[in-house]
VMD Tcl script that draws the C-alpha trace (Angstrom):
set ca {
  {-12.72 26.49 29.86}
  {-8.87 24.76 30.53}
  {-9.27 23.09 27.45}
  {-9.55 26.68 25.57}
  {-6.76 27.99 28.07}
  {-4.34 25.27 27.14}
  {-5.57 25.42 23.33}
  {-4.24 28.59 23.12}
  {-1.17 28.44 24.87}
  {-0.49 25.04 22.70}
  {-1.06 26.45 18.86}
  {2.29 26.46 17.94}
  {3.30 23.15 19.00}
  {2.93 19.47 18.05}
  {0.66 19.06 21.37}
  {-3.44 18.08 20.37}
  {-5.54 19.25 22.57}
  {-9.59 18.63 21.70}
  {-12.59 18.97 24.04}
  {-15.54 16.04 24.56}
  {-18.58 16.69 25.74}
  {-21.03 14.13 26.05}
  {-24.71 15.20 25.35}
  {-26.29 12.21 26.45}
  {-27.12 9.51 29.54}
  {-24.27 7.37 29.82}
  {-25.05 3.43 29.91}
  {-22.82 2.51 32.50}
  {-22.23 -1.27 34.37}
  {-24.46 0.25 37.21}
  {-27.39 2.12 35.45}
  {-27.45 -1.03 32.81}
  {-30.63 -2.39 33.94}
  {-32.34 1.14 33.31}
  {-30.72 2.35 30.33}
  {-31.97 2.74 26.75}
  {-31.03 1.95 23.39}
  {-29.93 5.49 22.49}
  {-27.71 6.01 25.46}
  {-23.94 5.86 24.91}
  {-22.14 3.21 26.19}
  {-18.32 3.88 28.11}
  {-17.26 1.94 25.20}
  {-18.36 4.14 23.06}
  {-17.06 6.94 24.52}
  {-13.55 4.73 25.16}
  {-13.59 4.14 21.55}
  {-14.05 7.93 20.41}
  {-11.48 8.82 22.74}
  {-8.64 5.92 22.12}
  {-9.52 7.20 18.06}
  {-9.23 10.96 19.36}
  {-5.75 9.68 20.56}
  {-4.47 7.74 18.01}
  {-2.45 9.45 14.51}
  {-5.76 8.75 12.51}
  {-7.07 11.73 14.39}
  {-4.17 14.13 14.02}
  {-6.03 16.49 11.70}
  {-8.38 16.54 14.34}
  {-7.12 19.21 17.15}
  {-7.93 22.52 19.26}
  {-11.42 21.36 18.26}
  {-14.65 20.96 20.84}
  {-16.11 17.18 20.10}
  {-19.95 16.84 21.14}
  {-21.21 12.69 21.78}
  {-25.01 12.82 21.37}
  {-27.76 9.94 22.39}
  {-27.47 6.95 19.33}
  {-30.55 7.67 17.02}
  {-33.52 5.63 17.05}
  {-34.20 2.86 14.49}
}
mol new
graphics top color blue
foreach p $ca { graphics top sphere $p radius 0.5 }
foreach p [lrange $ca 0 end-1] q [lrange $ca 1 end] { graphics top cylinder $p $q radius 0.2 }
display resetview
């Protein structure tokens, strides 16, 4: 819901504002012992984000990103 709010009062300006939602368990240092292969990792969610960031994204904005579970081999 903010990210919609300050979507729309950013349009007009050079400021990117994008949404991540992550549809999955997270494989975290803790739960790393229990976790399975089609969990995302905080890396992959740090690399999505730092790439979300970065000018290779900038066509990329006022947009709502979903992160699902890896598939299964």
């Amino acid at each position: 819901m903010l990210a919609q709010i300050l979507m729309a009062e950013n349009k007009h300006s050079a400021v990117r504002i994008n949404e991540v939602i992550i549809h999955s368990w997270v494989a975290t240092r803790a739960s790393q012992e229990n976790s399975q292969p089609t969990w995302i990792t905080t890396e992959d969610i740090g690399e999505f984000t730092a790439w979300l960031a970065s000018d290779a994204a900038s066509m990329v904005n006022g947009s709502l990103l979903r992160l699902y579970e890896k598939p299964t081999v």
